[in-house]
C-alpha positions in Angstrom: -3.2 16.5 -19.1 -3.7 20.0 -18.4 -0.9 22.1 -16.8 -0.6 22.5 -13.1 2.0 24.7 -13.3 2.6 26.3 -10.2 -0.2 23.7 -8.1 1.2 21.5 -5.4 -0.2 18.1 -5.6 0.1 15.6 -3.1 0.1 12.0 -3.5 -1.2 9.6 -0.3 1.1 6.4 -0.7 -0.6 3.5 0.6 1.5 0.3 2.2 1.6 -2.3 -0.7 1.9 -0.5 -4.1 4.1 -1.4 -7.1 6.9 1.1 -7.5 5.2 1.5 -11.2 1.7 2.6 -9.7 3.2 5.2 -8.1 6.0 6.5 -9.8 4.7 6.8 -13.1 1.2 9.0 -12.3 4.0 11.3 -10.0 6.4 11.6 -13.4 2.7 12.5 -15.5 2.0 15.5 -12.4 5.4 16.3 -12.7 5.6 16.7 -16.4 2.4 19.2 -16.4 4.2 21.3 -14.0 3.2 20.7 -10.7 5.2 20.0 -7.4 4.8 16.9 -6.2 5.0 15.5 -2.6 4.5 11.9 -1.7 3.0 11.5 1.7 2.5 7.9 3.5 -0.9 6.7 4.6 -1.3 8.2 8.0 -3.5 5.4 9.2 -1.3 2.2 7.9 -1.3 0.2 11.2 1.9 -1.5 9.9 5.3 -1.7 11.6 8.8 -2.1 10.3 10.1 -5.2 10.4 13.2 -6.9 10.0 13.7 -9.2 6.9 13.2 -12.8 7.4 16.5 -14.9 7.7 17.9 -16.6 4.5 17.4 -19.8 5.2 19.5 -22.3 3.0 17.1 -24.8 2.4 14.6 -22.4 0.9 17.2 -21.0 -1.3 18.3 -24.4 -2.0 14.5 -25.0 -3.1 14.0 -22.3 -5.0 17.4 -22.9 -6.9 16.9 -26.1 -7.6 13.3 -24.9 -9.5 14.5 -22.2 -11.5 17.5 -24.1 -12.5 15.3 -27.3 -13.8 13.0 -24.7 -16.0 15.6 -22.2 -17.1 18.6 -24.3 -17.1 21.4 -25.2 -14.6 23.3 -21.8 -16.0 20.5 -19.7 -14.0 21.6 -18.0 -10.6 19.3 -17.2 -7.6 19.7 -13.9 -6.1 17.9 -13.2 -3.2 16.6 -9.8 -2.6 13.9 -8.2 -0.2 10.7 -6.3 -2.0 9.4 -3.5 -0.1 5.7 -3.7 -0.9 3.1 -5.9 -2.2 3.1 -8.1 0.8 1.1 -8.8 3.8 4.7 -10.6 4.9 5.4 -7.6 7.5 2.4 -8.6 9.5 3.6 -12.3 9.7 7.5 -10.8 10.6 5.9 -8.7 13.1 4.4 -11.8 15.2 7.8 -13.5 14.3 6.4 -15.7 11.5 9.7 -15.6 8.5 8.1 -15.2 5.1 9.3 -16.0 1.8 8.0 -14.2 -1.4 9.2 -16.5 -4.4 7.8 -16.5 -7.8 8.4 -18.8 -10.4 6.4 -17.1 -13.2 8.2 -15.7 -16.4 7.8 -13.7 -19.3 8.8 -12.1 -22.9 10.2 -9.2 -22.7 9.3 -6.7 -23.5 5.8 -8.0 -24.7 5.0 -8.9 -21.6 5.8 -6.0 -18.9 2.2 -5.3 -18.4 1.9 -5.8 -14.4 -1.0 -3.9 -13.1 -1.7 -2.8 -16.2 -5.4 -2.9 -18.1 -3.9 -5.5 -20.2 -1.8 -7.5 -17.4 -0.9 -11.2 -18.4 1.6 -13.5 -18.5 2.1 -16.1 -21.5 -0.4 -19.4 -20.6 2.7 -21.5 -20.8 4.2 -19.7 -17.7 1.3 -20.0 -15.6 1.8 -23.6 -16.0 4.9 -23.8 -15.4 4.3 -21.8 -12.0 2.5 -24.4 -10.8 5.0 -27.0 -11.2 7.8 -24.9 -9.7 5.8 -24.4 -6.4 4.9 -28.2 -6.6 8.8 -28.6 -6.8 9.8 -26.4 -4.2 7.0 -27.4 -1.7 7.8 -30.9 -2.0 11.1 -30.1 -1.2 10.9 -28.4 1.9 8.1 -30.4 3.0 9.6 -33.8 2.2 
């Protein structure tokens, strides 16, 4: 890249980027010298929203999947992503959403989300699908 020393660049963040989408091209303007200011999208029609209640059965669900694929040593920690998601439009109308994915992969040969050459081994796609099966069945009976 060629310098922008001394250019002020400014970077329209969108709702629902990855973290790496954004914070990686702002480290490459950075790096060539310019000053960088990241602005939100001044027509997201979103609102802030208030996290959807842990419910136990959901966690118990989820547990209960990753602990019969990875082993009953595996813990659940729940935790609340700030992107990526349509879920604030569903909060907003007081719909709860839960964001759980079951996929896995080899790190680091696989750390390639969003990437040219994204993928996940075949074996986990697989076994994605049977961890929703689990976890549906269990909340739906």
């Amino acid at each position: 890249m060629r310098t922008l020393k001394g250019r002020r660049v400014a970077v329209l963040a969108a709702d629902g980027f990855e973290k790496v989408e954004l914070m990686i091209p702002v480290a490459a303007l950075k790096a060539a010298g310019a000053k960088v200011d990241v602005i939100p999208d001044p027509n997201y029609i979103g609102v802030p929203t208030p996290p959807s209640p842990l419910r136990p059965d959901v966690l118990k669900a989820v547990t209960a999947a990753i602990q019969r694929f990875h082993g009953p040593e595996m813990h659940v920690f729940p935790m609340m992503s700030t992107g990526a998601s349509d879920g604030s439009f569903f909060r907003a109308q007081g719909i709860p959403v839960y964001d759980v994915d079951g996929s896995w992969g080899i790190s680091p040969d696989d750390e390639r989300a969003h990437g040219l050459d994204e993928r996940i081994p075949v074996r986990a796609m697989y076994d994605d699908v049977l961890h929703w099966e689990m976890i549906i069945t269990a909340l739906t009976g």
